[in-house]
Backbone bond lengths (Angstrom), bond angles and torsions (degrees), N, CA, C in turn:
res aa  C-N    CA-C-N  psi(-1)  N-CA   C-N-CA  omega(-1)  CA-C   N-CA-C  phi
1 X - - - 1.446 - - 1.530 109.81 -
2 X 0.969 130.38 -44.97 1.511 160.94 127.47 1.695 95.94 22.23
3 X 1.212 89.64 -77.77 1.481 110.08 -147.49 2.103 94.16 -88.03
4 X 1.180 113.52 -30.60 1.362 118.97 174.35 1.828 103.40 -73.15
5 X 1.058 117.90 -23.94 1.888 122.51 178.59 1.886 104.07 -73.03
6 X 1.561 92.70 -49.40 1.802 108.37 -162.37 1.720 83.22 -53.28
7 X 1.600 113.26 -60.42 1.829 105.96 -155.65 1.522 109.05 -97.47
8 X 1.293 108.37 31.42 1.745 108.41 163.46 1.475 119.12 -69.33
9 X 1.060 113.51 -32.66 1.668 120.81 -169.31 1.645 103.22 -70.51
10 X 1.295 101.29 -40.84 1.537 124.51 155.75 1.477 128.25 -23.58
11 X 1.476 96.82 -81.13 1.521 108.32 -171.78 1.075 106.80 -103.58
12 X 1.663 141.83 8.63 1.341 114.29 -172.58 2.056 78.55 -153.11
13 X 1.265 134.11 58.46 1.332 134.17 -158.38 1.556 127.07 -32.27
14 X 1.340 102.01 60.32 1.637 118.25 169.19 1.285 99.73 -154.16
15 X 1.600 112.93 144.62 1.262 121.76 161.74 1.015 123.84 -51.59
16 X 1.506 135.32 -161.09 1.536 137.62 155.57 1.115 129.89 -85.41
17 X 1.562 111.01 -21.17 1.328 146.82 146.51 1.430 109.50 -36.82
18 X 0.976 122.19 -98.32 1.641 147.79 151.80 1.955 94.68 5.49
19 X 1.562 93.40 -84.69 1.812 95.33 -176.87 1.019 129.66 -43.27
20 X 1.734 115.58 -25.88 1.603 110.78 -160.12 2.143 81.51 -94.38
21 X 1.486 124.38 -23.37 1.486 92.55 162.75 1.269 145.07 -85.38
22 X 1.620 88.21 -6.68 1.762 99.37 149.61 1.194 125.00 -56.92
23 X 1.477 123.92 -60.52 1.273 139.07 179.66 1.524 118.77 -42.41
24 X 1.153 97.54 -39.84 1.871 119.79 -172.12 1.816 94.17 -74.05
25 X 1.691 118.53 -68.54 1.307 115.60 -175.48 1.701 122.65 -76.67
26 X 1.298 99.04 17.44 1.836 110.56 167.02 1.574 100.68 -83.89
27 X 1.430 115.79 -13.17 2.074 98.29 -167.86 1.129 108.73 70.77
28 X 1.829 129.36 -11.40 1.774 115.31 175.96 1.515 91.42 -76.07
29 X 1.257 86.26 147.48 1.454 117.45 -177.91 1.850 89.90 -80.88
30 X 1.468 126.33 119.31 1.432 148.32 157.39 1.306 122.36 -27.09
31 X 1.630 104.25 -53.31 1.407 101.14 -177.45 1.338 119.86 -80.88
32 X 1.394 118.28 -34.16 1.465 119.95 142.19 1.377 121.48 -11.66
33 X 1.076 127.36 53.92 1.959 122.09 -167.60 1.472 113.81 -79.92
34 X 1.479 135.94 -11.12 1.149 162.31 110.31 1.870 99.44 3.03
35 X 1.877 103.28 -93.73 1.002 133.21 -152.76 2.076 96.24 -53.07
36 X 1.839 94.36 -47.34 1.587 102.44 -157.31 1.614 77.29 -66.49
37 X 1.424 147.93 -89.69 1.130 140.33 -142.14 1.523 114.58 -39.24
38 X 1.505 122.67 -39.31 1.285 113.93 169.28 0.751 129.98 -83.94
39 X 1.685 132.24 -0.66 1.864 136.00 149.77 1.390 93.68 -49.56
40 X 1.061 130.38 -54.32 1.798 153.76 -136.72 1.745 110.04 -61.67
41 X 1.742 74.16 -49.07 1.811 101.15 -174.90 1.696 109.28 -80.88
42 X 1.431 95.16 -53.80 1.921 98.50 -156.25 1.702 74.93 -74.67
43 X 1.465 137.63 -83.99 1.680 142.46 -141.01 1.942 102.99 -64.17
44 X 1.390 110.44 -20.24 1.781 89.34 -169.01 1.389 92.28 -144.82
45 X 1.584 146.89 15.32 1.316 159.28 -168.74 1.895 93.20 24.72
46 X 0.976 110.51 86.77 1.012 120.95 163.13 1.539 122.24 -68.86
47 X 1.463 150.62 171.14 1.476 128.83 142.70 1.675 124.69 -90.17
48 X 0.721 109.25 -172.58 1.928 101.76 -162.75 1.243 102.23 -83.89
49 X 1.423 118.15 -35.29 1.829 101.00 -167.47 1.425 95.42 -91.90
50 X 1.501 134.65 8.31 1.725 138.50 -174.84 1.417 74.65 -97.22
51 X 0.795 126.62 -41.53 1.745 122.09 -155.77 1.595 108.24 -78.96
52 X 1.455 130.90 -38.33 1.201 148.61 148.38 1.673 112.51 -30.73
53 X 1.074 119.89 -64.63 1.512 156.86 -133.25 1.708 89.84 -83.22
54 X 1.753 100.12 -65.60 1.455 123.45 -178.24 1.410 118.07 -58.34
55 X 1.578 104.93 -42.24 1.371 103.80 -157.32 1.929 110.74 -99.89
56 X 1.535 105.19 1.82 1.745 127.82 -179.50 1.531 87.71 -90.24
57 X 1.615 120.69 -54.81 1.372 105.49 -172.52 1.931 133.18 -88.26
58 X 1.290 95.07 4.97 1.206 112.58 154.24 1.370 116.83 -84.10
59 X 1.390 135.22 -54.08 1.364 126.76 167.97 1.701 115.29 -43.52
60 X 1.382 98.26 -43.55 1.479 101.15 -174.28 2.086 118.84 -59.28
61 X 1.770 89.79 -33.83 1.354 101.16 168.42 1.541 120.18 -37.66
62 X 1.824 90.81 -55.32 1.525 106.83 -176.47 1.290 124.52 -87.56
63 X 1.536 99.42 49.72 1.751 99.47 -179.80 1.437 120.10 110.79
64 X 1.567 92.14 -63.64 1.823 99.42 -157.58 1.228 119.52 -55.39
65 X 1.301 118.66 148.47 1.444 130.94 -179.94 1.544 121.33 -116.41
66 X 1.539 101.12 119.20 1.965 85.85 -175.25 1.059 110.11 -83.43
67 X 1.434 90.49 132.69 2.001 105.08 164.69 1.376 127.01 -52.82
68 X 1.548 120.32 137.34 0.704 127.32 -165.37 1.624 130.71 -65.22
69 X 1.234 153.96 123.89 1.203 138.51 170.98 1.373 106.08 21.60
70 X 1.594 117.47 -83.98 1.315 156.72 -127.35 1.880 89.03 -92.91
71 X 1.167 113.28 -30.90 1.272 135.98 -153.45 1.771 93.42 -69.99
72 X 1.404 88.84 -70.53 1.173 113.46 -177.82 1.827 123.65 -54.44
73 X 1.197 86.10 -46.63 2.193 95.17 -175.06 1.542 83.68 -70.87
74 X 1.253 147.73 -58.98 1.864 144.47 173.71 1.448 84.44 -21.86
75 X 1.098 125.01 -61.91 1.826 94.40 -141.59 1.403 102.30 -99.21
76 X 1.419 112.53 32.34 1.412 125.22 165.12 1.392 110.99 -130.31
77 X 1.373 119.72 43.03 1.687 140.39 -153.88 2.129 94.02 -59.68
78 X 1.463 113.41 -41.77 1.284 113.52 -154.28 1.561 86.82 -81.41
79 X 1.018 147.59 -26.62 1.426 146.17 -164.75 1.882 103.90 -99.17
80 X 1.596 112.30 -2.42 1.579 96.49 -173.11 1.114 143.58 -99.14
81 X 2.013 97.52 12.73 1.504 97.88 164.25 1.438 101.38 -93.65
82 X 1.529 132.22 7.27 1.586 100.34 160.05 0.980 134.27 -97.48
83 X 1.990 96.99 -15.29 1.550 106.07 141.89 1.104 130.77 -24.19
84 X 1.660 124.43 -78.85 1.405 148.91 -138.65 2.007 81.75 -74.64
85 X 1.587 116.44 -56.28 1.266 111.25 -163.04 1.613 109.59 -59.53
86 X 1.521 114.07 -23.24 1.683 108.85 -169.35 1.584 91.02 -81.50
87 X 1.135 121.62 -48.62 1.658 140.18 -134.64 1.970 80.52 -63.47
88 X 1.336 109.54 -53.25 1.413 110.97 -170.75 1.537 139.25 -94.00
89 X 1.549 86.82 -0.57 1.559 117.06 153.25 2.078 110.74 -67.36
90 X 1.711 84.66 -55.59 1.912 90.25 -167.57 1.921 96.46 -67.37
91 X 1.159 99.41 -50.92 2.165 99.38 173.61 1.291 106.26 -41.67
92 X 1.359 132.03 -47.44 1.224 108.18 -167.39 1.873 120.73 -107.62
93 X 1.473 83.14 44.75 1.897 92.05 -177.88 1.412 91.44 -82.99
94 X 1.545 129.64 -35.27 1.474 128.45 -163.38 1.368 112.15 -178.46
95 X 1.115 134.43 170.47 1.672 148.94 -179.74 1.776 98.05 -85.52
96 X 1.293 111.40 -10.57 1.658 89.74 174.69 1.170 106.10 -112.14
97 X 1.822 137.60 57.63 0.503 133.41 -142.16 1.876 81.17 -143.41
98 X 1.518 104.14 127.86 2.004 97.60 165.61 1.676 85.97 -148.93
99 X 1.443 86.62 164.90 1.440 134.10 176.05 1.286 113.44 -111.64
100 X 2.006 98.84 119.04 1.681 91.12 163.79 1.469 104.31 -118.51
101 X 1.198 111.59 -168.47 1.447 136.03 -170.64 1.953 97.44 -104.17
102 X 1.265 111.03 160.31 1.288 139.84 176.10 1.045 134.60 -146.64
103 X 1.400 145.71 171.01 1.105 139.35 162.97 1.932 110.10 -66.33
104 X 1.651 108.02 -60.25 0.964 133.74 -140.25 1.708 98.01 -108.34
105 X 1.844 108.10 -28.46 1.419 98.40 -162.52 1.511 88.12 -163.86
106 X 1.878 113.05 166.98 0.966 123.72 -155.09 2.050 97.89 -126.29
107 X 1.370 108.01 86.58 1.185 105.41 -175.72 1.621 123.59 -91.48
108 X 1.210 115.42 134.16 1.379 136.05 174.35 1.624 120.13 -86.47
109 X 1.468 94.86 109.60 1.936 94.54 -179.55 1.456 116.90 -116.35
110 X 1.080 110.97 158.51 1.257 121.30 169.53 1.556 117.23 -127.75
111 X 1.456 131.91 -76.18 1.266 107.96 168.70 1.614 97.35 -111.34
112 X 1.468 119.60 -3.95 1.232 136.74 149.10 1.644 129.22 -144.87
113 X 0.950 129.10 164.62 1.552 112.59 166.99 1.386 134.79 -46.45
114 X 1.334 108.59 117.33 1.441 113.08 -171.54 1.684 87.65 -123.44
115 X 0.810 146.56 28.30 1.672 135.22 154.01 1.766 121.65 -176.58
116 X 1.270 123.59 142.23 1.418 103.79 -174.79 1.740 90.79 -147.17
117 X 1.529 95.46 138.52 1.804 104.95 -175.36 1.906 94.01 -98.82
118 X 1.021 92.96 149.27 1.753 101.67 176.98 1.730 121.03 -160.22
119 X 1.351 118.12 106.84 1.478 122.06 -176.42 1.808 89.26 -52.58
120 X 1.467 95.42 108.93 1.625 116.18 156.48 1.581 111.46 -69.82
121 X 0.854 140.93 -46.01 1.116 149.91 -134.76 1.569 115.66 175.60
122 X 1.422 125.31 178.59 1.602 117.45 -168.84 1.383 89.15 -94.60
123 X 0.712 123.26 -10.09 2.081 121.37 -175.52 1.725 130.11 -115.03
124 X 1.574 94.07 13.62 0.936 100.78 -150.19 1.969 109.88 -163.15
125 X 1.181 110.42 139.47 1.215 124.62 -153.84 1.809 108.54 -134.15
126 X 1.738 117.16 109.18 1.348 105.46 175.19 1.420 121.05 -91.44
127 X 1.006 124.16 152.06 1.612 129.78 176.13 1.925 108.31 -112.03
128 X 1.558 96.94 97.20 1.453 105.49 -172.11 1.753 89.90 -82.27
129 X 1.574 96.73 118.81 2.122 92.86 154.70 1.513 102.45 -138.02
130 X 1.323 70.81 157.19 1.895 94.64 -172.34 1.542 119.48 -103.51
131 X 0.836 118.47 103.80 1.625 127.37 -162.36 1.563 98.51 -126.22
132 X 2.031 103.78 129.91 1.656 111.08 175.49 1.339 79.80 -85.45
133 X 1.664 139.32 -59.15 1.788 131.48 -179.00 1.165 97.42 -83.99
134 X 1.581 123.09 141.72 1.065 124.77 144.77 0.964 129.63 -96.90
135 X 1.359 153.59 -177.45 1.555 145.91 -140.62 1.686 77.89 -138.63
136 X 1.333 111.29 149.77 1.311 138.34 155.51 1.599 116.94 -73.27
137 X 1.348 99.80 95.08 1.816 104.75 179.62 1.392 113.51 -161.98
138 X 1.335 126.53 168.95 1.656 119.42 -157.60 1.744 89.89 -112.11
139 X 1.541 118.80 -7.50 1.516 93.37 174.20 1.469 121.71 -97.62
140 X 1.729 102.38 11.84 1.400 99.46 169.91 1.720 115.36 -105.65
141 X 1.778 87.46 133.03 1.704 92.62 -178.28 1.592 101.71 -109.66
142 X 1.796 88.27 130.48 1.925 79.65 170.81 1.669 119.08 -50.24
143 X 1.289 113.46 158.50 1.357 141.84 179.52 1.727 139.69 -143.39
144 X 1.231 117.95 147.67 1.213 88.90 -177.13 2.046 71.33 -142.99
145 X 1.245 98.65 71.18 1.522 101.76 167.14 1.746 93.73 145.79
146 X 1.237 104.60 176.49 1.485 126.35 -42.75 1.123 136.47 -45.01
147 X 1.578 120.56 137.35 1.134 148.91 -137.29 1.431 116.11 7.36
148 X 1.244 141.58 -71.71 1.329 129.47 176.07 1.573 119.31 -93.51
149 X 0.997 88.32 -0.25 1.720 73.32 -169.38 0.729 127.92 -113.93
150 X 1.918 126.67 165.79 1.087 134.53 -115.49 1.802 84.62 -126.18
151 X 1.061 147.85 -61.76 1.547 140.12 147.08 1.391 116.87 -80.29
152 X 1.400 103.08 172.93 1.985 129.05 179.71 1.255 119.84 -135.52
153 X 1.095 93.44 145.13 1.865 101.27 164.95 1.316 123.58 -125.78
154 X 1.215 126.34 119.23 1.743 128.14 -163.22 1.738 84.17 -88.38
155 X 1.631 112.86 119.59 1.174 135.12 144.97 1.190 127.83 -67.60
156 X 1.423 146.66 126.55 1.394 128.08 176.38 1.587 112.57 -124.87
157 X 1.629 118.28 -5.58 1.182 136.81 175.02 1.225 122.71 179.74
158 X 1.602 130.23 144.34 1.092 139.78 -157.55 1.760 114.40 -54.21
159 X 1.593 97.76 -30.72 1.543 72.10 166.97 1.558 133.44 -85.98
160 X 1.828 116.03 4.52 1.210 130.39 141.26 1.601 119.12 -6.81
161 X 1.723 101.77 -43.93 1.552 102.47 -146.51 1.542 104.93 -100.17
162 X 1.270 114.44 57.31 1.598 132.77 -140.32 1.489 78.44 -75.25
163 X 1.936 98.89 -156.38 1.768 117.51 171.92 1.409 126.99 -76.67
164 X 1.534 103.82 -27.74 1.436 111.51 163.24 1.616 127.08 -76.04
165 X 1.470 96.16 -29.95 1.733 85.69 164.15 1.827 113.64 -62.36
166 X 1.286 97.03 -43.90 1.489 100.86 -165.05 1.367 103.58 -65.70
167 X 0.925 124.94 -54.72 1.790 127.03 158.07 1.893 114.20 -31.55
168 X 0.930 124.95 -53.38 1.397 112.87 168.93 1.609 118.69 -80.21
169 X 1.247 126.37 -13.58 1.266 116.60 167.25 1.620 104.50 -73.89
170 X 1.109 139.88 -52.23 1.606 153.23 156.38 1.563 103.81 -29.01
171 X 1.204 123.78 -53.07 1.698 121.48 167.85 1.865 111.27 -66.24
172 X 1.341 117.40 -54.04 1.607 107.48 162.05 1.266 123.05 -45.42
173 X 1.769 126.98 -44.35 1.341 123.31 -169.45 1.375 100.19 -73.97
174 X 0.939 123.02 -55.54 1.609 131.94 174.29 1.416 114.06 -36.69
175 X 1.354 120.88 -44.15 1.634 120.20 174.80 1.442 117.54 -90.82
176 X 1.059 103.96 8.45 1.806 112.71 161.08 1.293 135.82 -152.58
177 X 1.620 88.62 75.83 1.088 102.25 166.62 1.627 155.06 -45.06
């Protein structure tokens, strides 16, 4: 996010400064982060991760506070033991291994995202991985989410998270380094 704030002035010719008094004298409501990204896009063609970048730190202007990791998997309580079983499967591939927070999904990086967990549904749990090879297998469905990745796996219970899942999360971490 960091590094998408430093080269905004750059690629989209306003600071961050600048946007959030755009944002403010548009009348969109801030916390709306939805609403601000598509002023962003359709009124000034913004790019998507400027649009991300812009429209988190305008909400943030107005108060909001992101939930925490921990914050977030809570208010998905019925989905968090397949959470808890992936979350500590993907933690313990290695020490370079972090967890961020999302709106939408719970992504796992290493020197980039190689996996992201996300309540699909109330019954149901996706496993975003990111693979440059992908492995030949019928439980991977292409994807272009959650968040990075390139296939999914619909979880529906912890014993879902058999040897072959754990085996293709170990082939994603491995191909992104």
């Amino acid at each position: 996010m960091s590094a998408v704030i430093g080269s905004l002035a750059a690629r989209t010719g306003h600071s961050l400064e600048e946007w959030l008094a755009l944002v403010e004298a548009s009348g969109i409501d801030p916390l709306d982060q939805n609403a601000v990204r598509r002023w962003l896009r359709s009124e000034h063609g913004v790019p998507q991760n400027s649009q991300w970048a812009i429209a988190d730190a305008a909400a943030r202007a107005a108060g909001w506070v992101r939930p925490s990791v921990e914050e977030y998997v809570d208010g998905k309580a019925t989905l968090r033991p397949i959470y808890d079983a992936l979350a500590g499967a993907i933690m313990g591939l290695g020490d370079d291994v972090s967890v961020e927070g999302r709106g939408g999904y719970t992504p796992f990086v290493r020197g980039r995202q190689f996996a992201a967990v996300a309540a699909a549904a109330r019954d149901r749990v996706d496993l975003g991985l990111r693979f440059t090879d992908p492995p030949a297998t019928g439980r991977l469905q292409p994807s272009n989410g959650p968040g990075q990745a390139t296939h999914k796996i619909a979880l529906r219970s912890v014993a879902d998270v058999d040897d072959e899942v754990l085996h293709l999360v170990r082939l994603a971490y491995d191909q992104n380094p």
